[in-house]
Phi, psi and omega in degrees: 000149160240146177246169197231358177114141168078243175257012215256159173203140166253118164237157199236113179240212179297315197280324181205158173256139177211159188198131197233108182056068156278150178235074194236053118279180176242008200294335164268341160346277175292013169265284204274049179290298197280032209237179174264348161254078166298125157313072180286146153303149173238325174261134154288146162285140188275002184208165166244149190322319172335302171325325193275104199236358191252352165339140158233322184219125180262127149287118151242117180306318182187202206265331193282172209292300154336350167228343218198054208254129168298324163296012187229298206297305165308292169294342157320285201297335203275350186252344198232074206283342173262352208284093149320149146205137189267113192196157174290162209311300184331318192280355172324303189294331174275315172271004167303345190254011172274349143127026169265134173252158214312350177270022177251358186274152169223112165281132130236163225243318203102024178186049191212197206243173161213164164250096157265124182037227205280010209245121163236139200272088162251106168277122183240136161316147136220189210226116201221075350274334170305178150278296195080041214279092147278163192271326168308307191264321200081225182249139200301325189284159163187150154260163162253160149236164197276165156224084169185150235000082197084353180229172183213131188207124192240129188253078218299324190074180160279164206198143165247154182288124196239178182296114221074335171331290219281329177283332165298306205269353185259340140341296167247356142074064184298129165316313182211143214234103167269122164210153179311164157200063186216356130092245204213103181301121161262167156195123160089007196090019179207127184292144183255021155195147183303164204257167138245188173285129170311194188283298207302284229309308169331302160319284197322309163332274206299316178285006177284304174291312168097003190208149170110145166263130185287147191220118187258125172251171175055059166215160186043032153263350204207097180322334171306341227212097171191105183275144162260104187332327185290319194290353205245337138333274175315311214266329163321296204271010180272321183247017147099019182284130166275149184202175187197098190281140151290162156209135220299143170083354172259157172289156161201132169236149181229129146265086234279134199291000000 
């Protein structure tokens, strides 16, 4: 597996390539340059969407630009010519003008099962902070958990730790849990982006669940919006959490034991 920053990962096993919320742009930058939050970068991106040619299934978690970037998304899909994406229902109508027709699109409601290729799809609400539950669409927020050859790996999207997670995730008894930790961005006293769960809550989860190694996301992309990994370190090995800091664009390999 690789992360490419922020929430993003391309992961690989014998069966299948996949990639969940990539951000390899610059785009929010140039939206908010002139603004009280500029997006600065902190991670280079190590590729650009284009580079990716190798796809079979693209993940999006949820609507904002940062999991769901049209500058990324586009020149993907245009390289990756077979490349699915799987997102919630709501998001449909947005990616159609990214130049996908509608049988490369997979709606899911958030709280259901999918078959992708070799993939099998267990979707979970998340809660970011809220749900924002329609009775039409379902849900805007969503994880995955992974399902293949043998492992299972669950991917929060963004999330606050909510009431029932930890009992979903103790079901399916993910192997390995990418999740936030960068809690909720203040600015002036009042947060300037939805929150997740911090580095303790992110603890707290997995010792909740009892299994899996944790991989901590959504820090060290944006100087506004940002935590020190180390410190989400230290407090893992005080409690006895298995975990793994990425760095963006290196390999990390798991063998599940």
């Amino acid at each position: 597996m690789w992360w490419l920053g922020q929430s993003g990962y391309i992961l690989k096993t014998a069966s299948a390539t996949w990639i969940v919320d990539p951000y390899l742009s610059e785009s929010l930058t140039a939206k908010y340059a002139a603004t009280e939050k500029p997006h600065i970068r902190m991670t280079e991106a190590p590729l650009r969407g284009g580079d990716i040619s190798f796809a079979d299934w693209v993940f999006a978690s949820h609507t904002h630009t940062d999991h769901f970037d049209a500058e990324t998304l586009v020149p993907l899909f245009a390289a990756s010519a077979d490349a699915r994406l799987v997102l919630p229902s709501l998001l449909v109508e947005k990616a159609v003008p990214f130049g996908l027709n509608r049988e490369r699109i997979v709606p899911t409601r958030g709280d259901d099962t999918l078959t992708c290729g070799p993939l099998v799809v267990h979707v979970l609400p998340s809660a970011h902070p809220t749900f924002e539950h329609d009775p039409a669409t379902g849900y805007p927020y969503v994880g995955f958990v992974f399902e293949v050859d043998g492992l299972r790996l669950y991917h929060s999207g963004d999330t606050v730790v909510y009431e029932g997670l930890a009992q979903r995730l103790q079901a399916l008894q993910p192997d390995i849990l990418f999740l936030p930790i960068n809690g909720a961005a203040m600015h002036g006293g009042r947060p300037v982006v939805a929150a997740n769960m911090n580095a303790d809550e992110a603890i707290a989860l997995r010792q909740s669940v009892g299994h899996g190694v944790v991989i901590p996301h959504h820090y060290d992309m944006f100087t506004f919006n940002t935590v020190d990994v180390n410190a989400f370190a230290s407090r893992a090995r005080e409690a006895h959490i298995p975990y793994a800091i990425m760095r963006p664009g290196c390999p990390w390999r798991f063998r599940k034991p």
